[in-house]
MARDOTI-8813 format. One line per field, with one value per residue (C-alpha): residue number from 0; chain; residue in one letter; x, y, z. Coordinates in steps of 0.02 Angstrom, whole numbers, plus 50000, padded with zeros to 5 digits. Layout:
N
pos <- c(NUM ...)
unit <- c(A ...)
code <- c(A ...)
x <- c(X ...)
y <- c(Y ...)
z <- c(Z ...)
! end
This chain:
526
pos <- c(0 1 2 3 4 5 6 7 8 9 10 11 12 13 14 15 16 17 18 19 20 21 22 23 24 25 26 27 28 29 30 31 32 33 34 35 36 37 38 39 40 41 42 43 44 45 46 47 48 49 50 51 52 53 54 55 56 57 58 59 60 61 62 63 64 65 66 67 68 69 70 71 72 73 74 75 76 77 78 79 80 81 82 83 84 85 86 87 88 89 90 91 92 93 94 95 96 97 98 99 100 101 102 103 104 105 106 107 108 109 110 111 112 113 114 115 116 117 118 119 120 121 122 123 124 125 126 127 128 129 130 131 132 133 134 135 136 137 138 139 140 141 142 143 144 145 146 147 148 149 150 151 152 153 154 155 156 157 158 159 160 161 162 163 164 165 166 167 168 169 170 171 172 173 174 175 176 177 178 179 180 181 182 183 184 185 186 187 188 189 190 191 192 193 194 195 196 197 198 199 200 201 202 203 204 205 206 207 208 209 210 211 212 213 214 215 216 217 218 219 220 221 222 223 224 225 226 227 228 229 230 231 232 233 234 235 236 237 238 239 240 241 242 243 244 245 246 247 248 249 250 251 252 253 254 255 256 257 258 259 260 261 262 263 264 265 266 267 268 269 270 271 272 273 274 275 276 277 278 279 280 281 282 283 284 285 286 287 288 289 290 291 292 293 294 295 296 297 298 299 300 301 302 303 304 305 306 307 308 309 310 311 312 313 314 315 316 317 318 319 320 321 322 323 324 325 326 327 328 329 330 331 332 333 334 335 336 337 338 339 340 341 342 343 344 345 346 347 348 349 350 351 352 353 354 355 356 357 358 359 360 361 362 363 364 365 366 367 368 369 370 371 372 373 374 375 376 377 378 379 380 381 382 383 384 385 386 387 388 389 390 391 392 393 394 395 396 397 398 399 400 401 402 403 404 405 406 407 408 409 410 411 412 413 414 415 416 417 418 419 420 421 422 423 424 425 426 427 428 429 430 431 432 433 434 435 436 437 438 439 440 441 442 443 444 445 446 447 448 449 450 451 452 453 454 455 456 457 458 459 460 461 462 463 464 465 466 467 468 469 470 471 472 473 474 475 476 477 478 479 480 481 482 483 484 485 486 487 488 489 490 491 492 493 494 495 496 497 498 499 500 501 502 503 504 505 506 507 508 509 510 511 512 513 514 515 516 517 518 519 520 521 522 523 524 525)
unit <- c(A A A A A A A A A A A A A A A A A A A A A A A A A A A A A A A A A A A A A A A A A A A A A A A A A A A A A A A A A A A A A A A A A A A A A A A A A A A A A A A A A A A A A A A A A A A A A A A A A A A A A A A A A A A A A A A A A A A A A A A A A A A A A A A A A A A A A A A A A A A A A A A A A A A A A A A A A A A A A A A A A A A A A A A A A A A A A A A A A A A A A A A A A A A A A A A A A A A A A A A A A A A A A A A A A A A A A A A A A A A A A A A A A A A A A A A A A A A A A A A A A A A A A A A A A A A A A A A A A A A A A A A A A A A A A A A A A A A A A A A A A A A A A A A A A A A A A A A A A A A A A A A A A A A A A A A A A A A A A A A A A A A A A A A A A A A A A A A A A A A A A A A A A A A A A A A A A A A A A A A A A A A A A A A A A A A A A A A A A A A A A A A A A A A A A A A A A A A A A A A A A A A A A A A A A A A A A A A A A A A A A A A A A A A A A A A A A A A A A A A A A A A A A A A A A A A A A A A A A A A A A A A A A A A A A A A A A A A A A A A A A A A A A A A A A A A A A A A A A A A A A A A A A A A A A A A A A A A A A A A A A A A A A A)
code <- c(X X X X X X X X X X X X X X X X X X X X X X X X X X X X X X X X X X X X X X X X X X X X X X X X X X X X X X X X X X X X X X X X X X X X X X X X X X X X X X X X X X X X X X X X X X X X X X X X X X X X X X X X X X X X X X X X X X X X X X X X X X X X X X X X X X X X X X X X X X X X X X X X X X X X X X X X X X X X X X X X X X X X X X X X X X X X X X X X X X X X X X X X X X X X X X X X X X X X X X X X X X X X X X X X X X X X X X X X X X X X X X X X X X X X X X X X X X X X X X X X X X X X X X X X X X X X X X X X X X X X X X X X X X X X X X X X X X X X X X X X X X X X X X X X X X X X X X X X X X X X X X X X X X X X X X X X X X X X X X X X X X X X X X X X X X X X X X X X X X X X X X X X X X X X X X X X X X X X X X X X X X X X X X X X X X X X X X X X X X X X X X X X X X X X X X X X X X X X X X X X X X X X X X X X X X X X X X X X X X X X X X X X X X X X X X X X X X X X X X X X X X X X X X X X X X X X X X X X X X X X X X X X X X X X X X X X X X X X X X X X X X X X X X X X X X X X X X X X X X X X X X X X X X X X X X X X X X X X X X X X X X X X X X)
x <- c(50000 50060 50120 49992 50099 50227 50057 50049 50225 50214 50060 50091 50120 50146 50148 50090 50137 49992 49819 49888 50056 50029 50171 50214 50331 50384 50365 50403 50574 50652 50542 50398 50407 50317 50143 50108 49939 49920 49768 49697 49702 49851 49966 50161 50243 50419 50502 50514 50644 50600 50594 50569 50415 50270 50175 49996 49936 50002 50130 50149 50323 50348 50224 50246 50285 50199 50258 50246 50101 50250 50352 50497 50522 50428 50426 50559 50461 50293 50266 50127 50059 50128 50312 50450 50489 50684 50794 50840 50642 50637 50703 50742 50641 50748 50774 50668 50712 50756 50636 50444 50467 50308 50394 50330 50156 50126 50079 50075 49969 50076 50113 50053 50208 50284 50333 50399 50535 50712 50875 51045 51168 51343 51311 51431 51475 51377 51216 51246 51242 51347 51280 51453 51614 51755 51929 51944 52124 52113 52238 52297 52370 52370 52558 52532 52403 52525 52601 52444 52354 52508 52469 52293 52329 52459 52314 52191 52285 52389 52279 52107 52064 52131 52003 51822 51695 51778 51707 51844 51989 51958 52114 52013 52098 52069 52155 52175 52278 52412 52436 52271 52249 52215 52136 52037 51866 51782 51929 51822 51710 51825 51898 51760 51695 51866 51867 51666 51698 51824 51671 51545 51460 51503 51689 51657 51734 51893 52003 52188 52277 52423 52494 52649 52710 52754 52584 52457 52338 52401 52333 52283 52180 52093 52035 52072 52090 51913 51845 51841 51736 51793 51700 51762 51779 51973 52032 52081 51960 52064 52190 52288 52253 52339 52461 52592 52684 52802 52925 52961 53144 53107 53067 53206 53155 52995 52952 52954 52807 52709 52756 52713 52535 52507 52545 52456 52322 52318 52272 52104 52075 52075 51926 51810 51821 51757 51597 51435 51285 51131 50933 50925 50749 50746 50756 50944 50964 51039 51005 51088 50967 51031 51003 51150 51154 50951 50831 50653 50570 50706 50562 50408 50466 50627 50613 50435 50498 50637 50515 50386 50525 50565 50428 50405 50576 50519 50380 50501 50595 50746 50864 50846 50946 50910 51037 51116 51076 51058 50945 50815 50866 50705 50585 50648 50462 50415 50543 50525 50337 50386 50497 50436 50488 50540 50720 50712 50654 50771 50936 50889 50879 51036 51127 51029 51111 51281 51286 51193 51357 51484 51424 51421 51603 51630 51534 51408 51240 51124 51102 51282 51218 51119 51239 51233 51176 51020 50985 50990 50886 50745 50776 50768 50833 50883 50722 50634 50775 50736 50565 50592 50733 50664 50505 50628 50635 50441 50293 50360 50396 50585 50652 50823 50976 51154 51280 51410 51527 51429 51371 51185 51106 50915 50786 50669 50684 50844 50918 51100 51152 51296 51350 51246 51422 51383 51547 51542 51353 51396 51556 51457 51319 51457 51510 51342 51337 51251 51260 51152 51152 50997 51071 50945 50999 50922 51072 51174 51313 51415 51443 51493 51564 51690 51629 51439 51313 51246 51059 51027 50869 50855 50730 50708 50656 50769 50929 50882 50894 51033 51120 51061 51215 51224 51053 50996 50795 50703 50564 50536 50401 50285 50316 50278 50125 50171 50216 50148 50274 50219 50247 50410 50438 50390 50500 50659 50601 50628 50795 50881 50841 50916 51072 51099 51090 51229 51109 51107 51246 51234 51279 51413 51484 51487 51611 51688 51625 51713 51726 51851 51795 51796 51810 51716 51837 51772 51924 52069 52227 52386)
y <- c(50000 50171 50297 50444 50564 50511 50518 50717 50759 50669 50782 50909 51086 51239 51414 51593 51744 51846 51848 51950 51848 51744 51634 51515 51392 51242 51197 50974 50916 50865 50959 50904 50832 50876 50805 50863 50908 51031 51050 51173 51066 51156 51035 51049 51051 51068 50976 51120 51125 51152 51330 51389 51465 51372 51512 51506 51590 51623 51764 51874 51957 52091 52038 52062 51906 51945 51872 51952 52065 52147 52128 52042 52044 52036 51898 51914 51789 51711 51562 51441 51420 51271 51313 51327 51548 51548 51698 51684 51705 51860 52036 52141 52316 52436 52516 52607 52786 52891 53038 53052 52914 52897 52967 52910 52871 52693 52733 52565 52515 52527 52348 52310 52310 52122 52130 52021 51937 51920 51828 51842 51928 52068 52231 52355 52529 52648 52550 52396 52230 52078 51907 51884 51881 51888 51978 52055 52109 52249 52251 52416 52328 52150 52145 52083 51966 51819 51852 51916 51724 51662 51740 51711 51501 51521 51631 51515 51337 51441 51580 51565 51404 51517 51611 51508 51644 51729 51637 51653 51760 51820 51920 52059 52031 52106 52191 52359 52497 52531 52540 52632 52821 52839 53018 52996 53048 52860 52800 52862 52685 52560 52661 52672 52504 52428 52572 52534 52319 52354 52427 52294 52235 52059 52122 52216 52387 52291 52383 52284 52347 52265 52382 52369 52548 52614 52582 52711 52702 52735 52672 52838 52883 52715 52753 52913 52966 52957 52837 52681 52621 52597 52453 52431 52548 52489 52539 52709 52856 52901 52767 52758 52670 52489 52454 52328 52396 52253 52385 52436 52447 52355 52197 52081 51926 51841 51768 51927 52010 51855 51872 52049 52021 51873 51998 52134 52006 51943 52117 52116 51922 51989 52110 52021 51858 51966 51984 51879 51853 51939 51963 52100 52152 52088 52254 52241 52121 52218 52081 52095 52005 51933 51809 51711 51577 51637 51535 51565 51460 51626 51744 51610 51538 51592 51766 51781 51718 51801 51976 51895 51882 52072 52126 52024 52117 52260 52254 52182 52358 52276 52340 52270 52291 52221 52268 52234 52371 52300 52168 52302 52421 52360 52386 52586 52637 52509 52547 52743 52740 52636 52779 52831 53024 53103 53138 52953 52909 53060 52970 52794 52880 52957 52797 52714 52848 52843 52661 52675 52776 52656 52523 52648 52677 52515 52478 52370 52390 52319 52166 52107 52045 51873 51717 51558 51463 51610 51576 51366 51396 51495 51669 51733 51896 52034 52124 51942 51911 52097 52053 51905 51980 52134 52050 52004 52189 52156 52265 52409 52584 52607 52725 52736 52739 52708 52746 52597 52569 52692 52619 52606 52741 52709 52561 52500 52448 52513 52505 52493 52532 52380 52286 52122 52031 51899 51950 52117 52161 52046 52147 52310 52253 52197 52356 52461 52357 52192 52077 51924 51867 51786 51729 51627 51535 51409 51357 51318 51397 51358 51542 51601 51725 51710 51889 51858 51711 51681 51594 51503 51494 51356 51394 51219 51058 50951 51071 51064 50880 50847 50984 50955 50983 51174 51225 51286 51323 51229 51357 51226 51179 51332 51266 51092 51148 51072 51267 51422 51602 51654 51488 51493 51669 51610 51467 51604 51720 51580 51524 51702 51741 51558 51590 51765 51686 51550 51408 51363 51379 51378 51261 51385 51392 51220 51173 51358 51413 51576 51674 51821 51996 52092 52288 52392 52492 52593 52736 52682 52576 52655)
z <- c(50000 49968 50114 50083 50121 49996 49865 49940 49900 49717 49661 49573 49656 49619 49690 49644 49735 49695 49590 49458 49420 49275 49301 49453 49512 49522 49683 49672 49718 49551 49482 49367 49187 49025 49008 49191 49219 49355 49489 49370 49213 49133 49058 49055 48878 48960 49088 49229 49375 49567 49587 49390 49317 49222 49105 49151 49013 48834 48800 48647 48613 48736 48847 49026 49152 49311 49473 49630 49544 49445 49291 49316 49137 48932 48831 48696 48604 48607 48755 48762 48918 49001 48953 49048 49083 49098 49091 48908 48856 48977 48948 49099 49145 49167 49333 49412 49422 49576 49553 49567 49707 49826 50004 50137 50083 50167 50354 50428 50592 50733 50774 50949 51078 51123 51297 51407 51308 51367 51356 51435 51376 51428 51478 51407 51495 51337 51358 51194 51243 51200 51133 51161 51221 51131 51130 50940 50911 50773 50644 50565 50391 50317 50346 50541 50506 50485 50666 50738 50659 50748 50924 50899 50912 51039 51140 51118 51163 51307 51382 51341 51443 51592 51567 51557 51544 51353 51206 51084 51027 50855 50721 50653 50497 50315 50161 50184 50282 50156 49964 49958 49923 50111 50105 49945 49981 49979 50084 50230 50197 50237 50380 50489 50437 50529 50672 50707 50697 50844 50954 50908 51087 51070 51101 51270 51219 51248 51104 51072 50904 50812 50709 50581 50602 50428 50346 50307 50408 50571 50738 50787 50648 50652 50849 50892 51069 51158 50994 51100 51262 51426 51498 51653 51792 51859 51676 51688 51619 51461 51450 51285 51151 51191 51035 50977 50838 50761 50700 50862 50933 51069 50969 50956 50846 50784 50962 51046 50943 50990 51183 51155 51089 51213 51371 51317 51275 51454 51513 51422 51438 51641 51618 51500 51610 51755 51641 51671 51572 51651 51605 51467 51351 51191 51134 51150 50982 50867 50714 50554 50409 50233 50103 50002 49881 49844 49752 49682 49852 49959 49913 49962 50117 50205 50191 50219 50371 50445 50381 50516 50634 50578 50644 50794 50828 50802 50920 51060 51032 50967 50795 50635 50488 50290 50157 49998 49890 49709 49784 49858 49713 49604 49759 49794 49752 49900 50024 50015 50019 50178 50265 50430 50361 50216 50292 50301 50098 50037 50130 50037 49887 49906 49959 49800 49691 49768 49732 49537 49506 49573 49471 49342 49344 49335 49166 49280 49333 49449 49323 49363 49544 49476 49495 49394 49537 49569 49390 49409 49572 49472 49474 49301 49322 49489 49488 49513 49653 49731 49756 49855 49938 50022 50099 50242 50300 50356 50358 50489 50444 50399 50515 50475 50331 50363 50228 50228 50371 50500 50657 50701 50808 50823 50874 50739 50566 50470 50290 50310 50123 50079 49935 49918 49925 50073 50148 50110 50170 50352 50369 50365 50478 50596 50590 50635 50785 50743 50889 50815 50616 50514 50344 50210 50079 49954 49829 50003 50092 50245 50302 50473 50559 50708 50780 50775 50795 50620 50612 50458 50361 50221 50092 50052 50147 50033 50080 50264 50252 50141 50264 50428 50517 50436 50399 50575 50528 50379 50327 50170 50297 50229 50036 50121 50189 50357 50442 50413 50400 50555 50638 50555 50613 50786 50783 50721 50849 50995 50906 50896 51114 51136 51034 51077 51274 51237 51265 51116 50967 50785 50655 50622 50782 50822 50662 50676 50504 50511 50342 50333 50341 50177 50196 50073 49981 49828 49848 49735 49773 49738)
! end
């Protein structure tokens, strides 16, 4: 006898966003082959992928394909309905200008306050808190990061079991600091990006540079005096800035660096192993959201999601941050008819049109964004993958813009303007202050960070199977029909005040799935 459940998954299924798209997908593991005939009688004369568009009705050349009630792109010739849409029958609309832009039009319903909710987490002296903690030793220049990378191991196999109540030791490594044009105007990007990661909460305002001393950028313009927190009250009000500079005199050998960094190490180890956990409001998350490795089912079930979970957030007080400009840059009309103010519309605009001209002077455009494995997974095209995309930022009002690299300032629902580069846009979130990470992903991808927590969302049941051990929530369940989003969202929402507590680690932690920070750097390199 057959299982009926197994009979359930075998019939064919398939998904539309809205009543007006007249295309849906795929929604069958494997996929489905020709000669399919769907619930609605519709018969398949393609064999269609999981994830890839049926047409329900015929197209004409130039006639618009409809998902997500807008056109993701016209017909460049005429499809029966029943085909297979791909991204070679489909071409793009052009972006959507930055002028006659509804601001600030959408008023939403205030969302009813969610009180009540808690976890633990480490109090730092200017009122952020810590899902965390973690000594981060900031690097001035790539030239130290082989003997810093050396300390680090020595630190952790010597000195850290010493000192049971710090999580980790982390090399705040990356590529900059010198061979750059270090006063060109942009140069300010990647500058504050690395001075603000060295304040994130998770690392206790506990500020340790290792600096080269000949490079460019200099320890003192990185954190200038009065930059950096004091977090506890034995360190000295105004104490200097503690550096090891390689170069100096006083160095005699490869070893003593290391026994340099390792004392000076011990100092802060002291003072963040005096800190214990203790009962905060959710409203001190500071969560950083973004989707890698998308696929068609990112916009129908994980991010659907985590936008739940945005505004469950959101109504707990806490900070929320969505990015990754060219994959929102297709929904500007949405997002600033979203702004809680017109200051607030005007400054995504602004960011929208400071990145339109980097791409610009880079013969690109937003089109460049789409990967071949977005394409394999059923996105056609980046204005199909922005509208899946920017459904994770929720329903709330937006009430604030950062430019790249600053550090976040308000509560609520924020566009922090970064490159949709995974590495990139979690480098820049670190940056504004983010102290827990929500990451989807439907092609796959083992991403971590070592400075941050980092939740993540498959898209698909079949990926949350075949990688249990990385996937951390399966929202597949919604396409499954055995979860809903907002018991999804629910189930997210108990997940991130678990992890940010320490009961309960990631996927990502527990293998140490730690990719490298990437600084943003659109000034020039000399």
């Amino acid at each position: 006898m057959s299982d009926p459940a197994e009979s359930v998954a075998r019939a064919p299924l398939t998904i539309r966003m809205q009543e007006r798209d007249n295309v849906a997908i795929v929604a069958n593991h494997g996929g489905l082959p020709a000669g399919t005939v769907l619930p609605g009688g519709l018969v398949l004369r393609d064999k269609v992928p999981q994830g890839h568009k049926v047409a329900l009705v015929d197209f004409a050349r130039d006639d618009a394909v409809v998902r997500y009630g807008i056109p993701i792109g016209f017909a460049v010739e005429a499809i029966a309905a029943g085909s297979w849409v791909h991204e070679r029958l489909l071409k793009m609309p052009d972006a959507r200008g930055l002028d006659q832009l509804p601001i600030a039009t959408v008023k939403p319903a205030p969302l009813p306050a969610l009180e009540g909710y808690t976890f633990e987490g480490y109090r730092n002296a200017n009122g952020s808190v810590g899902t965390r903690n973690i000594l981060a030793i900031t690097q001035t220049v790539q030239c130290v990061a082989g003997v810093t990378d050396f300390a680090v191991r020595r630190i952790k196999s010597e000195l850290l079991p010493l000192y049971p109540h710090v999580d980790d030791v982390v090399a705040l490594a990356h590529g900059y600091g010198c061979g750059v044009a270090i006063d060109a105007p942009d140069a300010v990007v990647p500058i504050r990006t690395l001075r603000n990661i060295s304040l994130n909460p998770n690392f206790g305002g506990e500020v340790m540079v290792v600096s080269l001393g000949c490079e460019k950028l200099q320890p003192e313009r990185l954190l200038p005096p009065g930059s950096f927190a004091i977090v506890d009250a034995r360190q000295p009000e105004g104490e200097a800035l503690d550096v090891v500079c390689l170069q100096d005199d006083a160095h005699v050998g490869f070893m003593s660096m290391v026994e340099s960094i390792l004392r000076q190490a011990r100092v802060h180890l002291e003072r963040l192993n005096a800190r214990r956990r203790e009962t905060v409001p959710a409203s001190a998350l500071v969560v950083g959201v973004q989707c890698g490795g998308s696929d068609a089912f990112s916009g129908v079930t994980a991010n659907p999601a985590v936008g739940f979970c945005t505004d469950l957030l959101v109504r707990a007080g806490a900070s929320v941050m969505f990015s990754e400009t060219t994959e929102v840059r297709d929904g500007i009309d949405q997002l600033t008819a979203r702004a809680s103010t017109p200051a607030v519309a005007e400054a995504m605009i602004r960011e929208m049109a400071w990145y339109d001209a980097y791409l610009q002077r880079g013969s690109a455009d937003r089109s460049a964004n789409t990967t071949p494995g977005n394409k394999k997974g059923g996105l056609s095209n980046i204005v199909e993958k922005a509208m899946g995309s920017i459904v994770k930022s929720g329903t709330a009002a937006i009430t604030g813009v950062l430019a790249p690299g600053e550090k976040l300032q308000t509560r609520g629902l924020t566009y922090a303007a970064t490159p949709a580069s995974d590495f990139i846009c979690g480098t820049l979130q670190l940056a504004a202050g983010m102290n827990l990470h929500v990451f989807t992903t439907g092609r796959g991808t083992p991403y971590g960070l070592a400075e941050c927590p980092v939740i993540k969302v498959a898209t698909r049941t079949d990926l949350a199977r075949r990688w249990h051990d990385l996937m951390d929530v399966n929202a597949g369940k919604i396409a499954d029909g055995t979860a809903t989003i907002e018991e999804t969202g629910w189930e997210l929402f108990h997940l991130m005040l678990e992890v940010a507590s320490g009961r309960k680690k990631t996927w990502a932690e527990h293998w140490k799935l730690h990719n490298a920070l990437v600084l943003f750097n659109p000034a020039p390199v000399t």
